[in-house]
C-alpha positions in Angstrom: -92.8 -99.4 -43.9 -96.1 -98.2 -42.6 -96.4 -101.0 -39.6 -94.0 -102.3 -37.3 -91.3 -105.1 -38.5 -91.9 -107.0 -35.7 -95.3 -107.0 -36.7 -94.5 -109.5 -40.0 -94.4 -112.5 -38.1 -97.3 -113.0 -37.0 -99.4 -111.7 -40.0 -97.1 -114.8 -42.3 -98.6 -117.0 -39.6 -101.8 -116.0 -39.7 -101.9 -115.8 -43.2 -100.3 -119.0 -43.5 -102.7 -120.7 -40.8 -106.0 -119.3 -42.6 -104.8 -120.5 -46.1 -104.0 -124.1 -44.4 -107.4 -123.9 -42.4 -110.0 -123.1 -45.4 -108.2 -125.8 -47.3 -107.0 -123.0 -49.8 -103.5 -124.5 -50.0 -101.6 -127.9 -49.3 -98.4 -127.3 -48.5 -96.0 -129.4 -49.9 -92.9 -128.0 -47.9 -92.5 -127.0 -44.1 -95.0 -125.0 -43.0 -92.1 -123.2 -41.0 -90.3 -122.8 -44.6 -93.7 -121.5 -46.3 -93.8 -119.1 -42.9 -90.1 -117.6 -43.7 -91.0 -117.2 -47.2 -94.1 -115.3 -46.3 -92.2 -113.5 -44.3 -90.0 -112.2 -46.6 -92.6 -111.8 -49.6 -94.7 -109.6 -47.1 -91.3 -107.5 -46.1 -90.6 -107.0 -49.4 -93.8 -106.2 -50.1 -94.1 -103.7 -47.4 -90.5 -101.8 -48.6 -91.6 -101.2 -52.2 -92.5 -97.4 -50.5 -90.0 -97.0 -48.3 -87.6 -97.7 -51.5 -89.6 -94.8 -53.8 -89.5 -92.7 -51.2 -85.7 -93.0 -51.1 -85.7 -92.9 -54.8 -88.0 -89.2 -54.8 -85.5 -87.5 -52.3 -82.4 -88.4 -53.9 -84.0 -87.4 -57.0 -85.1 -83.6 -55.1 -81.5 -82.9 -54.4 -80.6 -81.7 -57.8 -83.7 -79.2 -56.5 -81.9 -78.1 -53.3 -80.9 -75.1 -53.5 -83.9 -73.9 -54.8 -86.1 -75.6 -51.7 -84.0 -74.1 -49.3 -84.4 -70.4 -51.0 -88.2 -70.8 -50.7 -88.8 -71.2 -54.6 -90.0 -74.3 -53.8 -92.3 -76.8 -51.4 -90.4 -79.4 -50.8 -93.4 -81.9 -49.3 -95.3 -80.4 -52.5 -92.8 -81.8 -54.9 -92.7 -84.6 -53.0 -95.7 -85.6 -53.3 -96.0 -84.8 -56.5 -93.1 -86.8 -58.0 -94.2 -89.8 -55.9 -97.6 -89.8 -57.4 -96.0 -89.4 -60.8 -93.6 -92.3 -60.4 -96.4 -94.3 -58.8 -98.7 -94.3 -61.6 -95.7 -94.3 -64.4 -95.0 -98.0 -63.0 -98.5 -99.1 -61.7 -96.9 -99.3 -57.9 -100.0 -100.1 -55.4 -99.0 -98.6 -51.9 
């Protein structure tokens, strides 16, 4: 996650506030149960690339042993197979 967890809720709440403010949404629930959901949409949100890039190093250890002898870059294929899986399922980071 590229910012702070504790930083989630208070963007919900000022997301939340601004929708309710311009008039952009009546809530028909709690605002603090549209705030929790918000909450968790934005963290989940916020994982998707902490998730791939999980997914990209468990898929570069079959590539070990070739990493550690030098053969290859290990941030270059990296970066590579992120890119590739990125645009193979239209993720937006």
């Amino acid at each position: 996650m590229r910012i702070p967890k504790s930083w989630v809720p208070s963007i919900a709440k000022r997301i939340v506030d601004n929708l309710i403010k311009k008039e952009l949404i009546e809530p028909t629930i709690p605002v603090s149960i549209l705030m929790e959901e918000t909450e968790k949409l934005l963290t989940e949100e916020l994982m998707v690339e902490d998730r791939l890039n999980d997914e990209v190093r468990q898929f570069l250890r079959k590539y070990e042993s070739e990493i550690e002898k030098g053969r290859l870059d290990y941030r270059k294929l990296f970066d590579m197979t992120k890119q590739k899986l990125v645009k193979e399922r239209n993720i937006v980071l």
